[in-house]
KETORRO-891305 format. One line per field, with one value per residue (C-alpha): residue number from 1; y, z, x. Coordinates in Angstrom, 2 decimals. Layout:
residues N
i [NUM:...]
Y [Y:...]
Z [Z:...]
X [X:...]
***
This chain:
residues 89
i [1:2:3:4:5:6:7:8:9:10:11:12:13:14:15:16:17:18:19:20:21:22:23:24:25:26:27:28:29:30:31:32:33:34:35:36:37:38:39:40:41:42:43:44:45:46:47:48:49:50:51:52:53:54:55:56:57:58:59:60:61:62:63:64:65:66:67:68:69:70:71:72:73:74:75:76:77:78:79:80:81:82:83:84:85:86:87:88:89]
Y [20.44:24.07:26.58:30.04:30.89:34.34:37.33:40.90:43.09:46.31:47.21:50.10:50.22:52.86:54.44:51.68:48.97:50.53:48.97:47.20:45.90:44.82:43.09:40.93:39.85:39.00:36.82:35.10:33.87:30.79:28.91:30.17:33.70:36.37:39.74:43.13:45.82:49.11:52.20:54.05:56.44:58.32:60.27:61.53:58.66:55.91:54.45:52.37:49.71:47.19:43.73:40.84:37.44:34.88:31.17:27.88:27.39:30.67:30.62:33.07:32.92:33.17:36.26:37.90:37.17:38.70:41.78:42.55:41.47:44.45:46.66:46.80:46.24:44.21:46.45:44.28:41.48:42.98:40.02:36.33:33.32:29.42:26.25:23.23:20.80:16.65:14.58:11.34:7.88]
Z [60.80:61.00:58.30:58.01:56.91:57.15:57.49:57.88:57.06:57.35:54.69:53.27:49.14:47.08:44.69:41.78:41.37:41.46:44.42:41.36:40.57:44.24:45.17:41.87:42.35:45.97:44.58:41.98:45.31:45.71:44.94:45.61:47.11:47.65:48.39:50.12:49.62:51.42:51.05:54.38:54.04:51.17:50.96:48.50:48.35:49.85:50.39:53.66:52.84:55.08:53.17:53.79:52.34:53.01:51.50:52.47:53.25:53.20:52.61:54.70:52.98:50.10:50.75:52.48:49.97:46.97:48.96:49.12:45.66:44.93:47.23:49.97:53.48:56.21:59.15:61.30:60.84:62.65:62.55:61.86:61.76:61.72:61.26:62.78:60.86:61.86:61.26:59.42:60.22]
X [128.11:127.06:126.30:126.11:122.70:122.80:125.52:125.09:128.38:129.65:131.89:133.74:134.73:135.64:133.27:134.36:133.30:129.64:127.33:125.29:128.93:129.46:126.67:126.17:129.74:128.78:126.43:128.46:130.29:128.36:125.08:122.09:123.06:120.87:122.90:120.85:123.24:122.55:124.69:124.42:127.17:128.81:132.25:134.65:136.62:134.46:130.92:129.64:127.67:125.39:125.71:123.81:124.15:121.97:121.65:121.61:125.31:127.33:131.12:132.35:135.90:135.15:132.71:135.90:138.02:136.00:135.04:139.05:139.71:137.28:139.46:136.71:137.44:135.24:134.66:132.61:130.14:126.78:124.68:125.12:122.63:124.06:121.75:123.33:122.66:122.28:125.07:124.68:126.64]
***
């Protein structure tokens, strides 16, 4: 089985929910999140943000999912780390 450890994300949101908001909903995602939210770019409508999630097991899905239920949109994942870890019989 392999995990997702690690994701970095470029995403673009409108100015509400704030990036406070954002980020501690990102975490409520799964167990044991921790969410870095960076706002690199700010417009009258919108804000760029770099996201990364990291935890033990990340579920991607679910990440995508609540970043569009707060009417963001995934641009591009930047960086990604995966652990494979050993199978047992």
């Amino acid at each position: 089985m392999v995990c997702i450890q690690r994701i970095v994300l470029d995403v673009l949101k409108p100015h509400h929910p704030s990036a406070l908001e954002f980020a501690e909903a990102l975490a409520g995602v799964g167990s044991d999140y921790h969410v870095r939210l960076t706002v690199m770019e700010i417009d009258a409508n919108t804000e760029t943000l770099q996201i990364e999630v990291s935890a033990p097991a990340i579920n991607f899905e679910r990440v995508q999912a609540a970043i569009t239920a707060m009417s963001g949109s995934l641009h591009s994942i930047d960086e990604v780390e995966v652990r494979s870890l050993p199978e047992h019989d």
